[in-house]
C-alpha positions in Angstrom: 0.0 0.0 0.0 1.0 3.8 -0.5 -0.6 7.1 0.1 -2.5 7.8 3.1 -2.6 4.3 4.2 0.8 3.7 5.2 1.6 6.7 6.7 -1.3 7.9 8.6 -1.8 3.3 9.9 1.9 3.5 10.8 0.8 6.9 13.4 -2.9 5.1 14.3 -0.9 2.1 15.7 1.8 3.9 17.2 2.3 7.5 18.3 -0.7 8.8 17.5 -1.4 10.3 21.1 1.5 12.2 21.2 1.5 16.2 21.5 4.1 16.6 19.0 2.1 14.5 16.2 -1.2 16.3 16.7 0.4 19.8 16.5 2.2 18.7 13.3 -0.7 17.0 11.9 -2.1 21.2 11.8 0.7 22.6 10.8 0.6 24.5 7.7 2.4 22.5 4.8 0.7 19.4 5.7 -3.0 20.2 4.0 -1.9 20.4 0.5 -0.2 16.7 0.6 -3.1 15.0 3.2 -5.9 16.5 0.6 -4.1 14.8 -2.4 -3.9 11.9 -0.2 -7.4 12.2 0.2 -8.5 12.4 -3.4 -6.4 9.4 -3.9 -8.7 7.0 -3.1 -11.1 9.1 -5.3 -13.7 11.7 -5.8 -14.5 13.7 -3.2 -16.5 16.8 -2.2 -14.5 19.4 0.4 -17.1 18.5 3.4 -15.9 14.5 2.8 -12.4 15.9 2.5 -12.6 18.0 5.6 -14.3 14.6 7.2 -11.9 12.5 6.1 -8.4 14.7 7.6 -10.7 14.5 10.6 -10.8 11.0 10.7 -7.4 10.8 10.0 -6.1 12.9 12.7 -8.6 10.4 15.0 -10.7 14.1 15.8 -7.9 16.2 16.9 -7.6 18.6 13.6 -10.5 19.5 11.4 -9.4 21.9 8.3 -11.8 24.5 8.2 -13.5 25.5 4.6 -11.7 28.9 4.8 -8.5 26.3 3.9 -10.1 23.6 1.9 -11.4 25.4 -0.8 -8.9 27.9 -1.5 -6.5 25.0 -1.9 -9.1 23.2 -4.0 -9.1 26.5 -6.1 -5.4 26.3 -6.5 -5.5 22.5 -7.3 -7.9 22.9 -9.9 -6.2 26.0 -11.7 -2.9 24.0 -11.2 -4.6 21.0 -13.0 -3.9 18.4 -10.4 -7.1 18.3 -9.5 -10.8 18.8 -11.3 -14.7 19.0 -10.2 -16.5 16.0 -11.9 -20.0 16.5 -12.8 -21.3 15.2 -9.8 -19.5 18.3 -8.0 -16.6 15.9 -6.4 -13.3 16.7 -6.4 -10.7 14.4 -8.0 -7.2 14.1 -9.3 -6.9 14.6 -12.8 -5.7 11.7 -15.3 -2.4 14.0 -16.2 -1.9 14.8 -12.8 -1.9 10.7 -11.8 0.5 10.1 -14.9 3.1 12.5 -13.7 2.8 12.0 -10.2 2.8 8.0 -9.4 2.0 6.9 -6.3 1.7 9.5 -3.4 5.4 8.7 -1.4 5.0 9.8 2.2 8.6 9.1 2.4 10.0 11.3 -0.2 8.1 13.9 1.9 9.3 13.4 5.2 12.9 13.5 4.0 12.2 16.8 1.8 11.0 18.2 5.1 13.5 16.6 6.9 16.6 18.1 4.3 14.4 21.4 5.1 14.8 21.5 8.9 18.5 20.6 8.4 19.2 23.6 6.2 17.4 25.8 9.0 19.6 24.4 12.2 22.7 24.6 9.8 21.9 28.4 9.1 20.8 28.8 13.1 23.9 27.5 14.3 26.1 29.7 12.1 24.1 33.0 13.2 22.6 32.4 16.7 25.2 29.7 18.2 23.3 30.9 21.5 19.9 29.8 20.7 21.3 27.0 18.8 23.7 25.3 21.9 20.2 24.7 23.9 19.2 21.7 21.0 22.8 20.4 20.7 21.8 17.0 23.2 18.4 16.6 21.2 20.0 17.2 17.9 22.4 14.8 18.9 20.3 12.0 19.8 18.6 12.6 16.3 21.6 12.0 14.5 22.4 9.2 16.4 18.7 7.4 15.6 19.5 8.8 11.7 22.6 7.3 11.4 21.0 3.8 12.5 18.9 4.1 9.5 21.7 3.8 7.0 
């Protein structure tokens, strides 16, 4: 399985309770990738999107319509996504064709490459600010590095 399935069953059976993953399940970033995961399993309207991130997060983060359906806009005008004529939302045929399957990992390590650009730059301006994450970062690099 891809998409949706293996990322968001991997959190359900793990560490779904924790603080950290509800506040980054929110976070801004995540909507446009979750709603294409979405629409992966096919058409939907942006009420059963909205339902379906709810369901996701197990309750603990609803998008609200002032978020869906801008970024449905955007999809649309993009050509990733298009209203059928039932009114549902789906990913378009040249959209699936380009894209493949949906990898939750090549996006975690995007995000991940991301972050590490951030600390680098922190640490060479703030070394301050940066010296309180040193033992966390550390213990990061050590769980990375057993990953190889």
């Amino acid at each position: 399985m891809h998409g949706h399935e293996s990322e968001f069953g991997r959190r359900s059976q793990g560490w779904h309770h924790s603080e950290q993953w509800r506040m980054n399940f929110g976070q801004r970033g995540w909507i446009r990738p979750t709603v294409l995961r979405v629409l992966e399993s096919g058409p939907k309207n942006g009420i059963e999107i909205m339902d379906s991130i709810q369901e996701m997060s197990r309750g603990w983060w609803r998008p609200s319509p002032g978020s869906i359906y801008p970024l449905l806009e955007q999809l649309t005008n993009e050509n990733i996504v298009k209203k059928n004529t039932s009114g549902k939302y789906e990913l378009t045929a040249s959209y699936r064709k380009e894209a493949g399957p949906l990898n939750d990992t090549d996006d975690i390590i995007t995000k991940l490459e991301g972050s590490v650009s951030y600390l680098e730059e922190l640490a060479q301006s703030d070394g301050k600010e940066f010296s309180e994450y040193k033992t966390r970062i550390q213990k990061v690099v050590q769980r990375l590095s057993k990953l190889k």
